[in-house]
Backbone as a chain_set.jsonl record, in Angstrom:
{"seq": "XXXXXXXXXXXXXXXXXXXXXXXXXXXXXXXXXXXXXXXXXXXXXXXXXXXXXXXXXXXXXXXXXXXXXXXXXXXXXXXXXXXXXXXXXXXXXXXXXXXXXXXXXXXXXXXXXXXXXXXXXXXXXXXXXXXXXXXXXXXXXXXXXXXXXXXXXXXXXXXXXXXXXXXXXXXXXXXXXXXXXXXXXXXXXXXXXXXXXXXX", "coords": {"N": [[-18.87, -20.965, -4.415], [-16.651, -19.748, -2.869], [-16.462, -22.02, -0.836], [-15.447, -23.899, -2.782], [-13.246, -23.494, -3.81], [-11.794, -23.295, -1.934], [-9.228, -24.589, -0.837], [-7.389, -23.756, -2.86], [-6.89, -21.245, -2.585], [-5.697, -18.056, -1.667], [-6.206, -15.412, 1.035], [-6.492, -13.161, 0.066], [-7.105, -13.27, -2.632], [-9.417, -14.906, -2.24], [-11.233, -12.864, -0.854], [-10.97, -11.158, -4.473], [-12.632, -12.561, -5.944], [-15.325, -12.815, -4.277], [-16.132, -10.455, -4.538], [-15.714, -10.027, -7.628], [-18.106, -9.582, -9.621], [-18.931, -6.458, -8.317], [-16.229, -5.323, -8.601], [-15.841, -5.844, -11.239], [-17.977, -4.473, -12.421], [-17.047, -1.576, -11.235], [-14.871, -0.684, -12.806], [-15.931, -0.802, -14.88], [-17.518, 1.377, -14.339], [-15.795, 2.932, -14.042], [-13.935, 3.652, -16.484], [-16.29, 4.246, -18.212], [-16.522, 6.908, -16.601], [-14.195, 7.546, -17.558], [-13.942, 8.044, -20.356], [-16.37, 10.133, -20.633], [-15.397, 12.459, -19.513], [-13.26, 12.559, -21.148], [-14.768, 13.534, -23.586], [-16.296, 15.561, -23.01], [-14.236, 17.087, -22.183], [-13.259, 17.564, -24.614], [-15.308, 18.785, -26.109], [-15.89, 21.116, -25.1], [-13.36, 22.195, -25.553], [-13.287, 22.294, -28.553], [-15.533, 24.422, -28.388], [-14.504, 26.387, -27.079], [-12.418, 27.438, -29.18], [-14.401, 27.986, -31.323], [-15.733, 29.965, -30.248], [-13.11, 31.947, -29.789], [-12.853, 32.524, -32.36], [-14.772, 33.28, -33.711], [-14.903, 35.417, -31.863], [-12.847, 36.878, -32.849], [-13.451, 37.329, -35.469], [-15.676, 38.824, -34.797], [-14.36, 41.274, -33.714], [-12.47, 42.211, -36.218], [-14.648, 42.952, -37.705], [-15.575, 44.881, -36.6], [-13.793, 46.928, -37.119], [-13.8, 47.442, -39.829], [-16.225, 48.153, -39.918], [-18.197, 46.52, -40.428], [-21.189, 44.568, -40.042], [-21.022, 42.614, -37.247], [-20.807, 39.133, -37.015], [-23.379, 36.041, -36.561], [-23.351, 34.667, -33.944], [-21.663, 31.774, -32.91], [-22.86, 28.659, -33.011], [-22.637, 26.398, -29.937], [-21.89, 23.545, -28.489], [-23.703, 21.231, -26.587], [-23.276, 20.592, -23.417], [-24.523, 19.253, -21.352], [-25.198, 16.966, -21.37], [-23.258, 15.09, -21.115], [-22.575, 16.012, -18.469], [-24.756, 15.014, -16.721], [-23.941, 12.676, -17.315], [-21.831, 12.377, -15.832], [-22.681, 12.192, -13.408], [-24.65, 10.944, -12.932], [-22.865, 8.348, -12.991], [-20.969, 8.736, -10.887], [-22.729, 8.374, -8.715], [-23.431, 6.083, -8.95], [-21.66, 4.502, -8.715], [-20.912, 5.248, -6.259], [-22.515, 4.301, -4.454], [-21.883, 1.23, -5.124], [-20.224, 0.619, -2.564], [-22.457, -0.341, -1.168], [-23.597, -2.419, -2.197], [-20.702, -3.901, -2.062], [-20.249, -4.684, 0.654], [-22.473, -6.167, 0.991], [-22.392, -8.307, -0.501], [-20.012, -9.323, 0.717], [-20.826, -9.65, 3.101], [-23.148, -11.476, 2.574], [-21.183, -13.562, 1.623], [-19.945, -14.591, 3.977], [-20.219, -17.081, 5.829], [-19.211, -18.81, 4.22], [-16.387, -17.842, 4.134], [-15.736, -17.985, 6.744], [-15.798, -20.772, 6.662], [-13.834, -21.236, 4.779], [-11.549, -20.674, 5.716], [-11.295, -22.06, 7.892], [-10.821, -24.328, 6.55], [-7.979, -24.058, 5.467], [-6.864, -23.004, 7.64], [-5.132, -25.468, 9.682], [-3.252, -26.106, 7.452], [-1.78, -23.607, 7.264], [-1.393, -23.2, 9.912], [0.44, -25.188, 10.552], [2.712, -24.309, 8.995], [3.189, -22.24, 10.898], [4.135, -23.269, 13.004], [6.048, -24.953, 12.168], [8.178, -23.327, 11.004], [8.497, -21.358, 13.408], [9.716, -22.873, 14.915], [12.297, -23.318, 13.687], [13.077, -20.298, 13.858], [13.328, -20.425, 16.179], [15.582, -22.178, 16.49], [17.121, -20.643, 15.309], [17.723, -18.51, 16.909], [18.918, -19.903, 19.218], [21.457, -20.687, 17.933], [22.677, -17.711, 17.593], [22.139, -16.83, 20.341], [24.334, -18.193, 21.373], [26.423, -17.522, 20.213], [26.769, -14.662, 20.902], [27.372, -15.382, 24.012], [29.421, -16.309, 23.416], [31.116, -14.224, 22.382], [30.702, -11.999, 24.268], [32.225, -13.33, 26.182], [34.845, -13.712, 25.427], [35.473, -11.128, 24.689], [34.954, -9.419, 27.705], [37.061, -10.724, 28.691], [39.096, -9.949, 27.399], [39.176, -7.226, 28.256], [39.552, -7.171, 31.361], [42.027, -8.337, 31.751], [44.984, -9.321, 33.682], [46.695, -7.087, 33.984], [45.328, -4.449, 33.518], [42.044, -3.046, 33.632], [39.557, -2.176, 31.098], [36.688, 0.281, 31.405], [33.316, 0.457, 30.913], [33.829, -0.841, 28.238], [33.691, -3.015, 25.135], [32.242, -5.374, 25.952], [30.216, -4.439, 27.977], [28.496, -3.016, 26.452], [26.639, -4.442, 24.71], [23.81, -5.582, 23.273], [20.851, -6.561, 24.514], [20.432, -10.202, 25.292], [20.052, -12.303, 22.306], [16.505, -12.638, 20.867], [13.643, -13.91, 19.64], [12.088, -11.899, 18.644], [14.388, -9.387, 17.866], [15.876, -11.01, 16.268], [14.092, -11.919, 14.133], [13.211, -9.136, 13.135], [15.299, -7.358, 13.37], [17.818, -8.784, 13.039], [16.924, -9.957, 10.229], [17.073, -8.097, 8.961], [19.755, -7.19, 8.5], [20.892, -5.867, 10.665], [23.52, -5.853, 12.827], [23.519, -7.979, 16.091], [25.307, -8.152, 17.792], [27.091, -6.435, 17.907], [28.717, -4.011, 19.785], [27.311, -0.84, 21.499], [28.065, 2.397, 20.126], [30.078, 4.069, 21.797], [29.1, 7.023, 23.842], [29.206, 10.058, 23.159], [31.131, 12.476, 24.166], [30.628, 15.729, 25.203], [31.133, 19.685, 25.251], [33.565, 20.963, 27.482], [33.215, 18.408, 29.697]], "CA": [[-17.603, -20.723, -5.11], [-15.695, -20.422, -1.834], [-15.612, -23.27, -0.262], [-15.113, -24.766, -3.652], [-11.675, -22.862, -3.729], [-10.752, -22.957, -0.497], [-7.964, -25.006, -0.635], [-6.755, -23.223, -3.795], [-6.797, -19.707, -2.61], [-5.328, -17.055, -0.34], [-7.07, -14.722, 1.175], [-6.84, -11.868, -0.914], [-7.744, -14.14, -3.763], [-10.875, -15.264, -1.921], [-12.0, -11.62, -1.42], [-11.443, -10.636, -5.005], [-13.626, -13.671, -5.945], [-16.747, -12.401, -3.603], [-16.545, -8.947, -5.518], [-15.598, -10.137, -8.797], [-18.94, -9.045, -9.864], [-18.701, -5.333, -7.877], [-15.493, -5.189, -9.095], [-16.067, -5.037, -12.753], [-19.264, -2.903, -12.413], [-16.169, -0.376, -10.676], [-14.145, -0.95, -13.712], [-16.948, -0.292, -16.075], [-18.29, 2.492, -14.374], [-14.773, 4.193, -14.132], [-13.823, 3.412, -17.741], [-16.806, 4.956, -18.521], [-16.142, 8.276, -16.788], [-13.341, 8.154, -17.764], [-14.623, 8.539, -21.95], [-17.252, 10.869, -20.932], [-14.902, 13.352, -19.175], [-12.43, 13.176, -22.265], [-15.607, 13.955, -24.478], [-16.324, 16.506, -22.16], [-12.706, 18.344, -22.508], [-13.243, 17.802, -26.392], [-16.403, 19.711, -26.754], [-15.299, 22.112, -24.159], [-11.931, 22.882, -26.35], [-14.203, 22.718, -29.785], [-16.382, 25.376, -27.92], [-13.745, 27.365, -27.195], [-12.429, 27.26, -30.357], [-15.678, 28.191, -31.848], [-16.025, 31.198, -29.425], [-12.034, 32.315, -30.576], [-13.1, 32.917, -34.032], [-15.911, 34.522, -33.462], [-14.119, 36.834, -31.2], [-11.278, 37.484, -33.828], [-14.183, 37.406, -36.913], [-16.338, 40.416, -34.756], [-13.175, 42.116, -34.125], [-12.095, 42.069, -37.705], [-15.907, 43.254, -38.692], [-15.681, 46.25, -36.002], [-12.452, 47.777, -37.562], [-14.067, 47.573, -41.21], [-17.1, 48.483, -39.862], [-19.116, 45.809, -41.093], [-21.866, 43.802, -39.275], [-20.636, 41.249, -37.051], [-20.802, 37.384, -37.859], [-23.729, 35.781, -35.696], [-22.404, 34.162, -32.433], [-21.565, 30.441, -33.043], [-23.733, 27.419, -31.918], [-22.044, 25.981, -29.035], [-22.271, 22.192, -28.548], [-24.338, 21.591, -25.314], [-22.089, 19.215, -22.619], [-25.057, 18.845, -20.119], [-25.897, 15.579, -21.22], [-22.069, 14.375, -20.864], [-22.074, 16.473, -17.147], [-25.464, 14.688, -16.532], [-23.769, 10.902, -17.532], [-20.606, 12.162, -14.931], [-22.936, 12.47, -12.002], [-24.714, 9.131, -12.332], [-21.66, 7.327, -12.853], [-20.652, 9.086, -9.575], [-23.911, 8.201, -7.417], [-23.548, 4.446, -9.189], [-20.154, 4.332, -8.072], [-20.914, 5.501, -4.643], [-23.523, 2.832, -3.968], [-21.431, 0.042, -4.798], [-19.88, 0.329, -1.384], [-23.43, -1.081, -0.142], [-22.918, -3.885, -2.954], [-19.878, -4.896, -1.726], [-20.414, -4.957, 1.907], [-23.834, -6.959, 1.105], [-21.329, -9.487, -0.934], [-19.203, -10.041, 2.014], [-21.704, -10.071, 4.077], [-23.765, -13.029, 1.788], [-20.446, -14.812, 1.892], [-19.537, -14.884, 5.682], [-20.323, -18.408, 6.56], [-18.505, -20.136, 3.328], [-14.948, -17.61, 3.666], [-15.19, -19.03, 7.725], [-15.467, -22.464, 6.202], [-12.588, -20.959, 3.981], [-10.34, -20.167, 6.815], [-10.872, -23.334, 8.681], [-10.198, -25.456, 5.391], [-6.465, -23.747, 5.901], [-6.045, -22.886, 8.728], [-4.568, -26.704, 9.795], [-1.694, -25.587, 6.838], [-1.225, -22.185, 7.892], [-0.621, -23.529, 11.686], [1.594, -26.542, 10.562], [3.997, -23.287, 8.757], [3.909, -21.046, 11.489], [5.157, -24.238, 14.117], [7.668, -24.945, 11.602], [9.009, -21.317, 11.411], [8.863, -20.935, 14.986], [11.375, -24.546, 15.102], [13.214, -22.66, 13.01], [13.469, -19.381, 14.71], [13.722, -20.601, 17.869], [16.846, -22.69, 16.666], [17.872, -19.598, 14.697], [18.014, -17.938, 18.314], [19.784, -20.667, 19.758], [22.13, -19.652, 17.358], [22.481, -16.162, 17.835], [22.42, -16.834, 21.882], [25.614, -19.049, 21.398], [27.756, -16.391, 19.18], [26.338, -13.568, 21.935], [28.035, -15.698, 24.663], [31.118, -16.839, 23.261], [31.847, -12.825, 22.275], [30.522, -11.554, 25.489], [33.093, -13.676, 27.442], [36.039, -12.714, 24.853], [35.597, -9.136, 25.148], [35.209, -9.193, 28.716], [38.638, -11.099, 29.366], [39.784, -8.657, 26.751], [38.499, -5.522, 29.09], [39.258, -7.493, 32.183], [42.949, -9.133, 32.243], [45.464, -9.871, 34.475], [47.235, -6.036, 33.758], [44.364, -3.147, 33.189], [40.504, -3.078, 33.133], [38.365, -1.464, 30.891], [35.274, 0.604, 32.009], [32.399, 0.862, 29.457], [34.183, -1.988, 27.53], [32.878, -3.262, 24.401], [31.194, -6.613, 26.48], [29.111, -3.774, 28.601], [27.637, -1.957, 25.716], [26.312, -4.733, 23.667], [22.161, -5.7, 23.35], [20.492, -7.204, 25.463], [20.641, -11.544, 24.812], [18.93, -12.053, 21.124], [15.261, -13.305, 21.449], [12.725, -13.946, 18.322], [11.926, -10.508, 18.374], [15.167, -8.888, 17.278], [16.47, -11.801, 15.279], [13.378, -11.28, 13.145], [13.183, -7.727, 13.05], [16.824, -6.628, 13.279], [18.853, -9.416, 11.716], [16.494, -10.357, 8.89], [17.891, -6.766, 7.909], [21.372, -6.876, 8.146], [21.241, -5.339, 12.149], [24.595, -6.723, 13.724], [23.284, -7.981, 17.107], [26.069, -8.693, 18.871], [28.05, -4.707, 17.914], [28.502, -3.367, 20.894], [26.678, -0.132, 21.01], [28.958, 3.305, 20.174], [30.266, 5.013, 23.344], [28.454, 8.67, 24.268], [29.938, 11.535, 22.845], [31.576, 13.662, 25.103], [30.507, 17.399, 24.602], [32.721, 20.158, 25.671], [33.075, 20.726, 29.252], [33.251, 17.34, 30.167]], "C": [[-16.458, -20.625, -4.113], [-15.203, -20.895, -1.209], [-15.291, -23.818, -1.505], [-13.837, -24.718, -3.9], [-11.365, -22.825, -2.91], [-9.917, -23.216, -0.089], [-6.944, -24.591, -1.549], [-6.294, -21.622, -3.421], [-6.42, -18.954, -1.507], [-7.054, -16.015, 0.212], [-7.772, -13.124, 0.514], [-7.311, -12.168, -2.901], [-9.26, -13.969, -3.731], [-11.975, -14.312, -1.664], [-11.819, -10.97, -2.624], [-12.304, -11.604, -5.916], [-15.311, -13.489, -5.54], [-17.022, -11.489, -4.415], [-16.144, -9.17, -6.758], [-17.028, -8.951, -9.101], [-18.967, -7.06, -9.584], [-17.78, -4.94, -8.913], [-15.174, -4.772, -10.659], [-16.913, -4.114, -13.215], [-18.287, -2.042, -12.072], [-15.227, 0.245, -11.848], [-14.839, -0.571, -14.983], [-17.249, 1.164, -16.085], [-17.153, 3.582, -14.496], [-14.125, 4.29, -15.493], [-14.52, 4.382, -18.821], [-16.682, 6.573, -18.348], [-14.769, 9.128, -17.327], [-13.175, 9.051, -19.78], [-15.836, 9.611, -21.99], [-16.183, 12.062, -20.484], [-13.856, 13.962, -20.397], [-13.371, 13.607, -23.35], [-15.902, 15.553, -23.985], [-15.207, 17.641, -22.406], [-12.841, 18.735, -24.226], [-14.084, 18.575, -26.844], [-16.209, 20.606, -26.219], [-14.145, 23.281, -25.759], [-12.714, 23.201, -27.77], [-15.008, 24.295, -29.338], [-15.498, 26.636, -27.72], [-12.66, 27.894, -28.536], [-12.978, 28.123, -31.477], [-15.748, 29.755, -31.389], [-14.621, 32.207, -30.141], [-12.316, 32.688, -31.491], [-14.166, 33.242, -33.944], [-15.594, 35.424, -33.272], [-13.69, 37.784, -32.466], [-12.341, 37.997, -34.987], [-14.856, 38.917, -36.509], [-15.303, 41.113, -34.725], [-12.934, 43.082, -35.457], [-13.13, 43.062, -38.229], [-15.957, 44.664, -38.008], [-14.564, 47.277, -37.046], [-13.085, 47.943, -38.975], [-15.494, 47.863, -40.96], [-18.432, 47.822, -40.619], [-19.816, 45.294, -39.621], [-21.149, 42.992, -38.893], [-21.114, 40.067, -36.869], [-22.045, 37.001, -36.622], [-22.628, 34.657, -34.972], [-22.614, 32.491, -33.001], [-22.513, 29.271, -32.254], [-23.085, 26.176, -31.354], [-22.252, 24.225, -28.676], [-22.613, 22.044, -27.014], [-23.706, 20.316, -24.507], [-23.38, 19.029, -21.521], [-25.464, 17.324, -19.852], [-24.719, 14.471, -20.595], [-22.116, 14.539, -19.268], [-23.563, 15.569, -16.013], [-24.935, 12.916, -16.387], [-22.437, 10.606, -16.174], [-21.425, 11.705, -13.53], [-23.957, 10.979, -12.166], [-23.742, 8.209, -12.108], [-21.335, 7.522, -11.508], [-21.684, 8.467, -8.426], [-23.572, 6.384, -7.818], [-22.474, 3.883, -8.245], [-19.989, 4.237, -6.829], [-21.604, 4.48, -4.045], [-23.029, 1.344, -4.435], [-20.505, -0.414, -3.651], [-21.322, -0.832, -0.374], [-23.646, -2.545, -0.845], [-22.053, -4.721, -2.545], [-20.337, -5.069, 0.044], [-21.467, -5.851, 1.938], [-23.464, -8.656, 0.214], [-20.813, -10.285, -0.209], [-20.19, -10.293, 2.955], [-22.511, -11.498, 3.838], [-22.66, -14.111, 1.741], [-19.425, -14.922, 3.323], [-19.086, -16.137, 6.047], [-19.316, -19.166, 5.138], [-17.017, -19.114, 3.697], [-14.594, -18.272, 5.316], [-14.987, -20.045, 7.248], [-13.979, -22.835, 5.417], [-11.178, -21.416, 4.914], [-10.409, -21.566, 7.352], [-10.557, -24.664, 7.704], [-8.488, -25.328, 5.302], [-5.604, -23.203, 6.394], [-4.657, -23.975, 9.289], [-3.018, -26.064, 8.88], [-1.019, -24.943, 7.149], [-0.273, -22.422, 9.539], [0.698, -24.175, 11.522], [2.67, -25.544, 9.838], [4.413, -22.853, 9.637], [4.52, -22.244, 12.777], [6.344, -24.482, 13.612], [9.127, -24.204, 11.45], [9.086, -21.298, 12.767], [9.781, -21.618, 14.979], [12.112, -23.339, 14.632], [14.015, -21.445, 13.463], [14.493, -19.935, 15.809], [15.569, -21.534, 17.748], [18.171, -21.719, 16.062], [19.0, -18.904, 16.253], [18.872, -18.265, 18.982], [21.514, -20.269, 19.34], [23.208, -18.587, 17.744], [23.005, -15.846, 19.361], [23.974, -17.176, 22.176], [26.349, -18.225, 21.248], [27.884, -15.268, 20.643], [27.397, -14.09, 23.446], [28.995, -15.845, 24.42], [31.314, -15.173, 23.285], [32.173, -12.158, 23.227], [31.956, -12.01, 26.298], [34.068, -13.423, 26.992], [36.498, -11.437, 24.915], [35.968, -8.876, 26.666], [36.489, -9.641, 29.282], [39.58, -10.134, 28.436], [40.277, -7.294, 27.92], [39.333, -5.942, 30.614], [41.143, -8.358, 32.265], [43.489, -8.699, 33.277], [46.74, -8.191, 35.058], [46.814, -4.465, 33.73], [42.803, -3.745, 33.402], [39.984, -2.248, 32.218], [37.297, -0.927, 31.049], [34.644, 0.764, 30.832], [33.104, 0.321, 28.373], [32.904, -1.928, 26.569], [31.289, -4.576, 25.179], [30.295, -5.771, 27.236], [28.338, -3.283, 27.74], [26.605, -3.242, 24.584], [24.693, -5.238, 24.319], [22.093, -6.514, 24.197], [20.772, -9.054, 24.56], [19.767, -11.395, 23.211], [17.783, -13.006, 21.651], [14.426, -13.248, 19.541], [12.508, -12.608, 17.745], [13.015, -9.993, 17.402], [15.781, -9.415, 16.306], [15.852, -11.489, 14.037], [13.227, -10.104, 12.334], [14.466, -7.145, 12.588], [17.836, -7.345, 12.271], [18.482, -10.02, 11.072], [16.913, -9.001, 8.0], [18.897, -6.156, 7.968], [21.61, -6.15, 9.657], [21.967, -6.723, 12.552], [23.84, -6.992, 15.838], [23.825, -7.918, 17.9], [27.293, -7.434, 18.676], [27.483, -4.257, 19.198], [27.984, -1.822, 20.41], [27.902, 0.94, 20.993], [28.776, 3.903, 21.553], [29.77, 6.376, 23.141], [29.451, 9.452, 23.547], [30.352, 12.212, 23.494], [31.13, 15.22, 24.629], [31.604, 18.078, 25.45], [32.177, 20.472, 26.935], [33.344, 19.827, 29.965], [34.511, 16.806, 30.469]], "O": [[-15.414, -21.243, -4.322], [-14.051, -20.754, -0.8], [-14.417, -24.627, -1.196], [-13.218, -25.739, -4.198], [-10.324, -22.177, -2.802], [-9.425, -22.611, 0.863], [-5.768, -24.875, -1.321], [-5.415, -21.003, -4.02], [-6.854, -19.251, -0.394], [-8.248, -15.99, -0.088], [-8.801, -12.447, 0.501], [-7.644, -11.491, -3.874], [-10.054, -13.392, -4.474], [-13.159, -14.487, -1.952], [-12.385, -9.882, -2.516], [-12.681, -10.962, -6.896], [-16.269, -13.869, -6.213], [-18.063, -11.544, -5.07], [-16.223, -8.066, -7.296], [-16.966, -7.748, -8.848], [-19.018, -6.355, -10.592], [-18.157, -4.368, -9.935], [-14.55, -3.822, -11.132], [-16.768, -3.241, -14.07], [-18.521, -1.134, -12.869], [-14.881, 1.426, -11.858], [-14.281, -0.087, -15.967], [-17.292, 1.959, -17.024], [-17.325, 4.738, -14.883], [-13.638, 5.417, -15.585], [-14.023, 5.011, -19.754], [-16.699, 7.392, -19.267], [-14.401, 10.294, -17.469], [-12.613, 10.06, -20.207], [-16.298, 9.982, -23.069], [-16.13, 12.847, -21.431], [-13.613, 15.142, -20.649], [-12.746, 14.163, -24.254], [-15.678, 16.541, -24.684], [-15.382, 18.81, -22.75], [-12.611, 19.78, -24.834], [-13.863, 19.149, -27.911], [-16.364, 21.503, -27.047], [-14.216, 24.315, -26.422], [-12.754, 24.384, -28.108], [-14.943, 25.223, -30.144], [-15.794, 27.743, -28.17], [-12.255, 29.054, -28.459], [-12.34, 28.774, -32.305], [-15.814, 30.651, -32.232], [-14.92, 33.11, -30.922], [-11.776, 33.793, -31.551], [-14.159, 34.012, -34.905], [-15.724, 36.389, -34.026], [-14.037, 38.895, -32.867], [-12.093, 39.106, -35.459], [-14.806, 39.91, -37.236], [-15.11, 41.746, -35.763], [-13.154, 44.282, -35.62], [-12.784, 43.923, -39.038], [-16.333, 45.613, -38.697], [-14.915, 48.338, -37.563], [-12.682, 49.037, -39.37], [-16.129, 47.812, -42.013], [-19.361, 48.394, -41.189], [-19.351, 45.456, -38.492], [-20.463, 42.395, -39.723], [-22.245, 40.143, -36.389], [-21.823, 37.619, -35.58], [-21.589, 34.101, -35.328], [-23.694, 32.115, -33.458], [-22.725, 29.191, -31.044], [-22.954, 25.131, -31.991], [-23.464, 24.03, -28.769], [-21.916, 22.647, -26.198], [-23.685, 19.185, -24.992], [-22.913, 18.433, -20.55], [-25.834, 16.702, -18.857], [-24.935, 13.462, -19.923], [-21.805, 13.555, -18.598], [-23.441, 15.503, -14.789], [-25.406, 12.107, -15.588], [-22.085, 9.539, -15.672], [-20.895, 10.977, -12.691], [-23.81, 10.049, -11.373], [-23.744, 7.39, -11.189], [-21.38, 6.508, -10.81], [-21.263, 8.138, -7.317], [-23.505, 5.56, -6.906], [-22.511, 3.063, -7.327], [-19.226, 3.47, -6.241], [-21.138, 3.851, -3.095], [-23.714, 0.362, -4.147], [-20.032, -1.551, -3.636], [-21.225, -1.635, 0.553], [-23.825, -3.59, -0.219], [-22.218, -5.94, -2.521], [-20.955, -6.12, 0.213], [-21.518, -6.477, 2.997], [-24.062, -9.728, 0.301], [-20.904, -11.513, -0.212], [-20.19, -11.361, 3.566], [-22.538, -12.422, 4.651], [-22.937, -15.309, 1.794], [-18.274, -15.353, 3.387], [-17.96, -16.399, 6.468], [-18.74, -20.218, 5.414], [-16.107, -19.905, 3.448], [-13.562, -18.927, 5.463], [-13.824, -20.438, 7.339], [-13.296, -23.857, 5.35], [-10.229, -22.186, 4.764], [-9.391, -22.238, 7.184], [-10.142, -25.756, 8.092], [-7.786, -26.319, 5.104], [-4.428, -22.913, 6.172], [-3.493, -23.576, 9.349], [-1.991, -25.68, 9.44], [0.166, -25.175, 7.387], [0.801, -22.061, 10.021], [1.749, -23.89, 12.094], [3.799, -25.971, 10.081], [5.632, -22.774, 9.786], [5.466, -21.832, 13.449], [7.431, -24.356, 14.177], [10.334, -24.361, 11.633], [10.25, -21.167, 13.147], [10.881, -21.07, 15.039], [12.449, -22.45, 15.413], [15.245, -21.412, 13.498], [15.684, -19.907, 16.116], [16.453, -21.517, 18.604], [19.395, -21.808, 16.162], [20.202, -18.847, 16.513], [19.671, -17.465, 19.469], [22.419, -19.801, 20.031], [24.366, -18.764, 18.123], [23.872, -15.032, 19.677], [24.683, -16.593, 22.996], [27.129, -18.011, 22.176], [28.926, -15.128, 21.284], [28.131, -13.23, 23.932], [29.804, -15.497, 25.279], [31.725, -14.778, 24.376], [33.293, -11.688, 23.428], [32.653, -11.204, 26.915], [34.76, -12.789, 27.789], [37.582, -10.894, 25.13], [37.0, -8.281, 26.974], [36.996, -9.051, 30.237], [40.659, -9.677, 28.812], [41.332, -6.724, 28.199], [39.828, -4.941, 31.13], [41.181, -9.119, 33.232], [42.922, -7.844, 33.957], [47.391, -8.156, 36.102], [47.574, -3.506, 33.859], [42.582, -4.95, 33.29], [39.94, -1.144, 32.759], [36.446, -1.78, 30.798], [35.22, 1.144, 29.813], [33.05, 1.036, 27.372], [31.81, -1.381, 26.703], [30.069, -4.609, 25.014], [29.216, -6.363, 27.284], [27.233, -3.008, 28.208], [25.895, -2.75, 23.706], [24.425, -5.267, 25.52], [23.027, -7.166, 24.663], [21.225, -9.114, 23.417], [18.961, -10.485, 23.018], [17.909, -13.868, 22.52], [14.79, -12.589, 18.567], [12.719, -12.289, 16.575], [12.767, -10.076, 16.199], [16.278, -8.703, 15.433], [16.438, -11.006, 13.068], [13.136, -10.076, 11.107], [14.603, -6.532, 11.529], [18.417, -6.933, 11.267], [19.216, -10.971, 10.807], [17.034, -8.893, 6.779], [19.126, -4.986, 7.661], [22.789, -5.822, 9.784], [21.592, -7.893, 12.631], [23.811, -6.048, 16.626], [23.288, -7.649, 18.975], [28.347, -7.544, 19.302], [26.321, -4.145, 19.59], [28.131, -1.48, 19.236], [28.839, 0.627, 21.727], [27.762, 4.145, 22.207], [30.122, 6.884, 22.077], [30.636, 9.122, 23.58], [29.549, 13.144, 23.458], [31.485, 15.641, 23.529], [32.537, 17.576, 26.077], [31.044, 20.386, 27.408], [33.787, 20.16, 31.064], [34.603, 15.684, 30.966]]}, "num_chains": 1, "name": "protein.A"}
């Protein structure tokens, strides 16, 4: 089934494919506890219930001095608290299910991977082009500003120390382009000047 999909499917596809099977046994078995535990609260609350009016009925029979009522017959939950704790041990042992899944399909999700890999590569060269001309980019703007600022900081009348052209990032590189200005980080803001504290 996985090489048969292998050109159809990611990878998080292709592992829930191996555990399909697991997977709905997990789905069953938690489904299930989940109707025995609300049976569970229901006979519980009936029981208490049951017990309440009893209470209130001997009560009632003390003050009038009558016999009180026999004690109510309680509905017995061991069989429900008995169905929680297999579900639980079932549950627990389909960790050795799935690992014995993945493990049985090893050799076809490699075969997987190298059916698209070839695609995967031929994106990430493309993206890199891309970057890398992004960068180019990025490098260009970084220079032209750099040398504006600095004849700014730098004419023919005053200098600037700790100018804007000293404070700004280092050149852009793949790294930060990616990282920084795929989220709105200005690369080329010079950084804010120190704070002076008092004293200084």
């Amino acid at each position: 089934m996985v090489s048969e999909l292998a050109s159809q499917m990611g990878a998080d596809e292709t592992r829930a494919e191996i555990l399909k099977a697991v997977n709905a046994r997990r789905t069953e078995l938690r489904e299930a506890a989940a109707t025995a535990r609300a049976d569970l609260a229901a006979l519980q609350a009936e029981n208490e219930q049951k017990r309440t009016e009893w209470e209130n009925a001997a009560a009632q029979a003390r003050q009038s001095l009558q016999p009180a009522p026999e004690p109510p017959q309680l509905e017995d939950g061991h069989r429900l608290q008995e169905l929680l704790l297999h579900i639980r041990n079932e549950e627990a042992g389909l960790y050795r299910a799935e690992r014995e899944a993945l493990a049985g399909a090893a050799v076809k999700v490699e075969e997987a991977w190298q059916a698209q890999r070839a695609t995967l590569d031929a994106q990430a060269a493309d993206l890199a082009t891309k970057v890398d001309t992004l960068v180019g980019q990025y490098a260009e703007w970084y220079a032209l500003l750099h040398e504006c600022r600095a004849a700014v900081e730098n004419d023919s009348n005053s200098q600037i120390l700790n100018g804007p052209s000293t404070r700004m990032r280092a050149r852009p590189d793949r790294a930060n382009v990616v990282t920084l200005a795929a989220n709105g980080v200005d690369l080329l803001k010079p950084t804010p000047l120190p704070v002076k504290t008092a004293g200084w």
